[in-house]
C-alpha positions as CSV (number, residue, x, y, z in Angstrom):
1,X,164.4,49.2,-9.2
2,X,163.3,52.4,-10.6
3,X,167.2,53.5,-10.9
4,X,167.7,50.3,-12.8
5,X,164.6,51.0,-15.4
6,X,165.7,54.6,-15.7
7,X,169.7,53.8,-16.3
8,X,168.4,50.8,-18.8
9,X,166.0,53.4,-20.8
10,X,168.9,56.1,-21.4
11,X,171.5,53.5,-22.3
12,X,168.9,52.0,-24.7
13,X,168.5,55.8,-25.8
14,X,172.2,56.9,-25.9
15,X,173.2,53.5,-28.2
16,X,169.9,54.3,-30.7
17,X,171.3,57.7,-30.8
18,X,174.7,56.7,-31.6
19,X,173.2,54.5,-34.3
20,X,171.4,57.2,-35.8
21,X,174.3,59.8,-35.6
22,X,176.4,56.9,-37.7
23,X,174.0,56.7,-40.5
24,X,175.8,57.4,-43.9
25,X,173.7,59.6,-45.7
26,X,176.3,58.7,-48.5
27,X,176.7,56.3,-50.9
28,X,177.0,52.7,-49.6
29,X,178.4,49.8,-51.9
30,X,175.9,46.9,-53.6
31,X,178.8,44.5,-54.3
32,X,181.4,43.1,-51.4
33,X,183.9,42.8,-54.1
34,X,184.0,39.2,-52.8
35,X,180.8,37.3,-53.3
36,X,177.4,37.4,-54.1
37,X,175.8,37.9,-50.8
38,X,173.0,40.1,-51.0
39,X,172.2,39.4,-54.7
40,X,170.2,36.8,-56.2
41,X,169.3,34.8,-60.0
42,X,165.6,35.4,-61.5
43,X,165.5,33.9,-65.3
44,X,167.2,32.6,-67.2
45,X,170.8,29.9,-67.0
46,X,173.2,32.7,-67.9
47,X,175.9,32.7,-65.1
48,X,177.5,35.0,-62.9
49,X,180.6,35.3,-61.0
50,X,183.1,37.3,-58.9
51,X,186.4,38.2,-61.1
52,X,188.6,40.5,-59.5
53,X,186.7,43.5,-58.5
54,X,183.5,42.9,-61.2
55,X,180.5,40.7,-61.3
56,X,180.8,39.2,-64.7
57,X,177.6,37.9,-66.3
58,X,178.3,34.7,-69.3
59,X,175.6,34.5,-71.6
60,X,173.9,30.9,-72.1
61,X,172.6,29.4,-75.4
62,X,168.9,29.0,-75.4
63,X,168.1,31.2,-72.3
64,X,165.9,33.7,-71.8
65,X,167.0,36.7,-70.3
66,X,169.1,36.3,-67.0
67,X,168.6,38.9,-63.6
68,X,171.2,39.1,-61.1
69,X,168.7,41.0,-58.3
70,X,169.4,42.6,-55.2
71,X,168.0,40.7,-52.0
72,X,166.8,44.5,-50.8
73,X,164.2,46.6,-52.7
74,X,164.6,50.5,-53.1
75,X,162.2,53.1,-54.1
76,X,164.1,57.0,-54.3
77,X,167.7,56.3,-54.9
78,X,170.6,57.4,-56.8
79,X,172.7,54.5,-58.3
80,X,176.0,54.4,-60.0
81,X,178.1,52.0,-61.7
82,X,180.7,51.1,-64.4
83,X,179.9,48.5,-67.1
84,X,182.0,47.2,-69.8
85,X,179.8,44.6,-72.1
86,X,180.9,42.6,-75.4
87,X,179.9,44.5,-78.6
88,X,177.5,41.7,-79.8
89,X,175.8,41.9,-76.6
90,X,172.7,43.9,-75.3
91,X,172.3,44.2,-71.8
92,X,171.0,46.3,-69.1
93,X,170.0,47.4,-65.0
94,X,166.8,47.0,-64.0
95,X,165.6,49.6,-61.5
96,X,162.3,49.4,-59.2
97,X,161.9,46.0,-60.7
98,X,159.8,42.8,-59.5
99,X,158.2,39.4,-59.9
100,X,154.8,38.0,-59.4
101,X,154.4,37.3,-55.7
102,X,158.2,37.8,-55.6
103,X,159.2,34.0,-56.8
104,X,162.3,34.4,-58.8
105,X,160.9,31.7,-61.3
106,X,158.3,34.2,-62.2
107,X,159.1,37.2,-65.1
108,X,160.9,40.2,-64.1
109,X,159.5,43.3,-64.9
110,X,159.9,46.6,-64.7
111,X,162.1,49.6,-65.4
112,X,165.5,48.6,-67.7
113,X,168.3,51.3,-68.2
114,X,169.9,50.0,-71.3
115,X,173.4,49.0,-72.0
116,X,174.5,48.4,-75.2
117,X,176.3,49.6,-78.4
118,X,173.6,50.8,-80.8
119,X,173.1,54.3,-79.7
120,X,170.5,53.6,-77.0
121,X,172.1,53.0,-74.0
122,X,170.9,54.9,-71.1
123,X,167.5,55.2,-72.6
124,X,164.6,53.4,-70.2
125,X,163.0,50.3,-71.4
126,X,160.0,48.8,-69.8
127,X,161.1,45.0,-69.5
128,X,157.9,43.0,-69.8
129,X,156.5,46.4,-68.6
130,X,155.1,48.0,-71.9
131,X,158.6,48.4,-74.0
132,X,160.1,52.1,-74.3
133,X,159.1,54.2,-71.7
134,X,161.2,56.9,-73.0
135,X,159.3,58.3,-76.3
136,X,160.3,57.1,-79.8
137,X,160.9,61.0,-80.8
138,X,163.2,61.3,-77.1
139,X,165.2,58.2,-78.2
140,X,167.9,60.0,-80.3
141,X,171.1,57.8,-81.0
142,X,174.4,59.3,-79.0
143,X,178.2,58.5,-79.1
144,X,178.2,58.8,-75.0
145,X,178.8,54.9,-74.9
146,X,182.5,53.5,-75.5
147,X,182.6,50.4,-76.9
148,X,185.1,47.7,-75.7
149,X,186.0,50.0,-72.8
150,X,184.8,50.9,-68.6
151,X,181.6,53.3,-68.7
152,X,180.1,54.6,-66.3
153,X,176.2,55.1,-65.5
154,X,174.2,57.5,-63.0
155,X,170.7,56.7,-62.4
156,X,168.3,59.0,-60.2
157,X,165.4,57.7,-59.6
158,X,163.0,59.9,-57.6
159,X,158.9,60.0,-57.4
160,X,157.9,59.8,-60.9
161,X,161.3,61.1,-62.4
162,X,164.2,58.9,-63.8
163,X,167.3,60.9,-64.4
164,X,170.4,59.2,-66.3
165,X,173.6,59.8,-67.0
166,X,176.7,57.8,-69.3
167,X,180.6,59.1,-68.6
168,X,178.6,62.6,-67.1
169,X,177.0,63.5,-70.1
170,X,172.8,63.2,-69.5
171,X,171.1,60.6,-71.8
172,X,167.7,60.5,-70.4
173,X,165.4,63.1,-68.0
174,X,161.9,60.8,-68.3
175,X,158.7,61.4,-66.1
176,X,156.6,58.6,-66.4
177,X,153.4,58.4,-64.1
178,X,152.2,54.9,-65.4
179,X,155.1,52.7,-64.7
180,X,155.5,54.9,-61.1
181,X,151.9,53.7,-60.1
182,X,152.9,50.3,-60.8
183,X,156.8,50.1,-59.9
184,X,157.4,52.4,-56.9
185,X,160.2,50.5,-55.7
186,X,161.8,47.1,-56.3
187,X,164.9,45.4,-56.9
188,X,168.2,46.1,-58.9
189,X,168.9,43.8,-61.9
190,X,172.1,43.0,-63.5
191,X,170.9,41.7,-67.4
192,X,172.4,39.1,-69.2
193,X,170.6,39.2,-72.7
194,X,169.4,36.2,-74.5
195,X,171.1,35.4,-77.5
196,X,170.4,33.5,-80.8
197,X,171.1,29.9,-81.4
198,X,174.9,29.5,-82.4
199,X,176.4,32.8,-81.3
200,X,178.6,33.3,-78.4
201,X,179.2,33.0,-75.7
202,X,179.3,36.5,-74.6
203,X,180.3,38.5,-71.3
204,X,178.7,41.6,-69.2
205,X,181.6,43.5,-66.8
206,X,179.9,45.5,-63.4
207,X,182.0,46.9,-60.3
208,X,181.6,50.0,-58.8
209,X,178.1,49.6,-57.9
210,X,177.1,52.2,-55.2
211,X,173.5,53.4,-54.1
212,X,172.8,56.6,-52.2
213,X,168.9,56.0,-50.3
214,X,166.7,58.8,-51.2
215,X,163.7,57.7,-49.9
216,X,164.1,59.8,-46.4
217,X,164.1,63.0,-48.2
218,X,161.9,65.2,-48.4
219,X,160.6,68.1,-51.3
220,X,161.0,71.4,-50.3
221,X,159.9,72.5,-53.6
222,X,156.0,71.5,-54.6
223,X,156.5,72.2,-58.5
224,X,153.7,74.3,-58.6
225,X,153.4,77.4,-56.1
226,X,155.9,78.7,-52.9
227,X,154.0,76.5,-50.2
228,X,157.1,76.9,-47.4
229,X,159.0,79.7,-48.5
230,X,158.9,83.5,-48.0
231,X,159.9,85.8,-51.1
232,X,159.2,89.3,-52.3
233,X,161.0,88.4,-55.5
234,X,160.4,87.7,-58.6
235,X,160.1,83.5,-58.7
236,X,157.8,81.9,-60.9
237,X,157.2,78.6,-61.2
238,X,156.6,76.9,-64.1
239,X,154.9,74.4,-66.1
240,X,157.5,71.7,-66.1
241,X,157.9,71.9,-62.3
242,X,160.8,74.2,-61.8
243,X,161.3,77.2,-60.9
244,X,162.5,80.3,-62.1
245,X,163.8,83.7,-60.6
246,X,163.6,86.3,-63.2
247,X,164.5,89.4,-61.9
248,X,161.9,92.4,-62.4
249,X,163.0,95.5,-64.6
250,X,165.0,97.6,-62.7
251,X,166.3,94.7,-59.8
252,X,169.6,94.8,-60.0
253,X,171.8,94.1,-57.3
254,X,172.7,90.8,-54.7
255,X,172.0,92.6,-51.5
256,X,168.0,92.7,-51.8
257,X,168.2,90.1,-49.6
258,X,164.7,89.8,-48.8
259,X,164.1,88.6,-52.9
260,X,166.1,85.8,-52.2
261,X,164.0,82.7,-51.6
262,X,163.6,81.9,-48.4
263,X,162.6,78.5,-46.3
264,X,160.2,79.3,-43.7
265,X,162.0,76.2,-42.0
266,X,165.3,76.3,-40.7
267,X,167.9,73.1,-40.9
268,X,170.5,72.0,-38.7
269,X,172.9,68.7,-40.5
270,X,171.7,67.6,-43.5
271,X,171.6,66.5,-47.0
272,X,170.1,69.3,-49.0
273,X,169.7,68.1,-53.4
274,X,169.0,70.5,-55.7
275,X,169.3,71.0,-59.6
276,X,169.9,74.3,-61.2
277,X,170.2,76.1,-64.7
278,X,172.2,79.1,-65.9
279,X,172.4,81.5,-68.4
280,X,175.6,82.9,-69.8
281,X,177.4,84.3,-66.9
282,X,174.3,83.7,-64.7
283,X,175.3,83.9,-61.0
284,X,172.9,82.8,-57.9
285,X,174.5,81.0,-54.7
286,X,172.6,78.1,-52.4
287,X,173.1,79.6,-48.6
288,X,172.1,77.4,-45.5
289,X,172.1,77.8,-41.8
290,X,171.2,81.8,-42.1
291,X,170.2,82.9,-38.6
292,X,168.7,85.6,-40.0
293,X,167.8,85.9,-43.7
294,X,168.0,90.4,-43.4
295,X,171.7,89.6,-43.0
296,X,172.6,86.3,-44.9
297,X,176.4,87.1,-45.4
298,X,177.0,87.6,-41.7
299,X,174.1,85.2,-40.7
300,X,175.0,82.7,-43.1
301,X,177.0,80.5,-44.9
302,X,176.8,80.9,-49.0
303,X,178.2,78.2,-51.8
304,X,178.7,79.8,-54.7
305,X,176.3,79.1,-57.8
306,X,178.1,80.4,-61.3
307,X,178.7,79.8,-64.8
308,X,182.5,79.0,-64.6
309,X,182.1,76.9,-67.8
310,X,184.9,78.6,-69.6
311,X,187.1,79.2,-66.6
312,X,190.5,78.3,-67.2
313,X,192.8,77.7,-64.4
314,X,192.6,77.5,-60.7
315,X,189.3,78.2,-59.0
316,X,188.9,80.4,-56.1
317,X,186.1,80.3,-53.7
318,X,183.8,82.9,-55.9
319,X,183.8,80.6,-58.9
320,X,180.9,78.0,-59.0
321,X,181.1,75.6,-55.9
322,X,183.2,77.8,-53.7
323,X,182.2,78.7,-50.0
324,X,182.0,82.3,-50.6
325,X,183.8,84.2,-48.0
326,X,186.4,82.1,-47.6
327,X,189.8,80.2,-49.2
328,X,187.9,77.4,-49.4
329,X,187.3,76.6,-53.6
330,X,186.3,73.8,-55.7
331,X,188.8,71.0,-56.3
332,X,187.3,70.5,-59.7
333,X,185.6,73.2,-62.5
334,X,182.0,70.6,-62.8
335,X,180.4,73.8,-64.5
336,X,177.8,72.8,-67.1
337,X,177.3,75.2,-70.2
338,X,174.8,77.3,-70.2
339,X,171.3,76.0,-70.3
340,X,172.5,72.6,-69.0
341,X,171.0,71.2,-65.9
342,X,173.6,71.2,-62.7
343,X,172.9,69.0,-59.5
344,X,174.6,70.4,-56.2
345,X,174.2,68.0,-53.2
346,X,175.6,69.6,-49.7
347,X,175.5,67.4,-47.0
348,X,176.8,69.5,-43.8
349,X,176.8,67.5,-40.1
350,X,178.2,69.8,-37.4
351,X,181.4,71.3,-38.6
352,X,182.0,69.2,-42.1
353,X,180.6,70.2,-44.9
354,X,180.8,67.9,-47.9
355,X,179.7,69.2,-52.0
356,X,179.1,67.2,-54.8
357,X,178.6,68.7,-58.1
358,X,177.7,66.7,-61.3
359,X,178.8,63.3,-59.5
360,X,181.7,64.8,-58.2
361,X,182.8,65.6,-54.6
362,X,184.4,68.9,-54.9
363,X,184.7,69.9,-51.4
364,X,185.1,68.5,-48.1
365,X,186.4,71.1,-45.3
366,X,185.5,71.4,-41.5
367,X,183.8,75.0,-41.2
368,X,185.5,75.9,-38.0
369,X,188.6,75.8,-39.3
370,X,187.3,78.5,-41.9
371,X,185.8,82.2,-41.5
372,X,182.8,80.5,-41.2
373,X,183.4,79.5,-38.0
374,X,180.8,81.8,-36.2
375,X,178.0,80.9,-38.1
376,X,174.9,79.4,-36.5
377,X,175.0,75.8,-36.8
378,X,171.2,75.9,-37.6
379,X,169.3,78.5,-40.1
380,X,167.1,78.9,-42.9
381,X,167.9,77.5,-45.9
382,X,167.6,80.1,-49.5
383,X,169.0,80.5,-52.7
384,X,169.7,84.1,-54.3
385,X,168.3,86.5,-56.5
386,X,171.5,88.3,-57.9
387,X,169.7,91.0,-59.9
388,X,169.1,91.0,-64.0
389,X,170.2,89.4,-66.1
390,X,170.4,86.8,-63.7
391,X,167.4,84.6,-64.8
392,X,168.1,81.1,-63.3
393,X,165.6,77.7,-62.8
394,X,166.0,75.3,-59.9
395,X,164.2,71.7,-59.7
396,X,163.7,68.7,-57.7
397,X,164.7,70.8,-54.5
398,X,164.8,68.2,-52.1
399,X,166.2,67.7,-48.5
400,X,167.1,64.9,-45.7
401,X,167.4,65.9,-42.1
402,X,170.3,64.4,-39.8
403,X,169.8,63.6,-35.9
């Protein structure tokens, strides 16, 4: 009997482990691209159906505004889509969004990233929640949506932050405590507007519709002091929450090592999320899995951090998201000018590394098939202080751990 619990206990263990190993720390799709299972109507008559590989929203005469919602809720997430909506139309995504007691006859309210043709789009709007929650004087009318045609939106939304994006260039960068406290999380809407009596009928285009879960990762970077980290350099963090490395007088150099910022913590597979900003020419690097942080470029494994916005040509593995040390270099030049923000996300399980920078996956390689192929497969993570002039801030640091 006791042979019979045990073998029952470590098949039960072995099959949750397997389950666990298979999670996708990825992006998983919102839409089948068959039906709409999973999603559901809150307000409003205005239809929706399955065309090809879109959910197409039809406005309705006398409604009020229509929700298609997800069935699941979300909190920290990273969304993307492409939308295509008529020009007499205004429409938008709700994010974190809700209804009293959750009865789809009740008001949605919450968070709305806006789609439209005005000048707005991408700007957050507090349906039934308060109006703009991006400032009047922050609400500055852009060219970055392209009317009649596919565009495509990136939303982060992460503790108290909401981060978007239209066809890669940023629209919005909004903190907003209030509507946190009262939306944490919620569901996904898909807006079909109201319109006026005797206008229309008008049409709303989604596919694409992905969401990365961000909820199981962690900060590794308070906003306000080195809690976790070891340093003797210069890093100083600052007022809006990031942090900057700004090399003393005289600290010149990239092999200081120990002025490099170090976790205390080291990481095996995971998803590690970071945001960064360069001067002209500024160079840094994001290293992970350093056995020993006295000798990370023997101990370590380094992805190179670099203004390559005016490279021309192909990249080799020293321009900005190369794996430094090898042949291995970014598919794609994703370098933002100077001053812009850049987000890096490396998700490394075992040998395969996979890097994303700006929305784009840039590089996917299996490590022991590179020079990297010693390297511990579990270290400290750290990013580097390469000597003045190199005065760079990092933000929203942020990590998931793999079993």
């Amino acid at each position: 009997m006791h042979r019979i619990v045990t073998l029952t206990v470590l098949i039960a263990f072995a099959f949750s482990s397997l389950a666990e190993a298979q999670v996708d720390p990825g992006f998983v799709d919102l839409f089948n691209g068959k039906n709409l299972d999973g999603w559901s109507q809150r307000n409003g008559t205005a239809t929706y159906r399955v065309e090809g590989d879109s959910i197409v929203g039809t406005t309705s005469e006398g409604s009020p505004n229509s929700f298609l919602c997800t069935d699941k809720v979300y909190g920290d997430f990273e969304l993307k889509f492409e939308v295509k909506v008529d020009s007499a139309l205004n429409s938008g995504v709700q994010i974190r969004s809700q209804t009293k007691d959750d009865k789809p006859e009740e008001r949605v309210n919450g968070p709305q990233v806006e789609i439209s043709t005005d000048g707005m789009a991408g700007y957050v709007y507090g349906e039934s929640a308060g109006g703009w929650m991006t400032p009047d004087e922050d609400r500055k009318s852009h060219q970055h949506f392209r009317d009649g045609q596919w565009n495509s939106y990136h939303i982060v939304a992460y503790g108290n932050k909401i981060q978007t994006w239209i066809n890669g260039q940023q629209v919005s960068d909004l903190t907003h405590d209030e509507r946190f406290q009262s939306h944490p999380q919620g569901f996904i809407g898909l807006q079909v507007h109201g319109i006026g009596a005797g206008t229309g009928p008008y049409e709303v285009r989604w596919r694409n519709l992905k969401l990365r879960d961000l909820s199981k990762f962690e900060s590794l970077y308070n906003g306000k002091d080195l809690a976790g980290w070891k340093t003797t350099g210069n890093w100083i963090p600052q007022a809006d929450g990031s942090l900057l490395i700004q090399p003393r007088t005289g600290e010149k150099g990239w092999q200081r090592y120990d002025a490099y910022l170090w976790s205390e913590k080291k990481y095996k597979d995971f998803v590690l999320d970071f945001e960064y900003a360069y001067p002209a020419g500024g160079n840094s690097g994001a290293y992970f899995r350093v056995g020993d942080w006295n000798d990370p470029v023997k101990q370590g494994i380094e992805v190179q951090i670099l203004d390559s916005s005016k490279k021309e040509g192909a990249l080799g593995s020293h321009d900005h998201g190369g794996l430094v040390g090898t042949e291995v270099a970014a598919s794609k030049n994703m370098s933002r000018a100077p001053g812009q923000w850049n987000r890096m996300v490396l998700t490394c399980i075992g040998s395969h590394l996979q890097v994303e920078l700006n929305g784009e996956k840039i590089m996917d390689t299996q490590l022991d098939k590179t020079a990297m192929k010693d390297r511990p497969l579990e270290g400290y993570i750290g990013f580097q202080d390469h000597g003045q002039p190199n005065d760079i801030k990092f933000r929203n640091i942020r990590i998931r751990e793999l079993k």
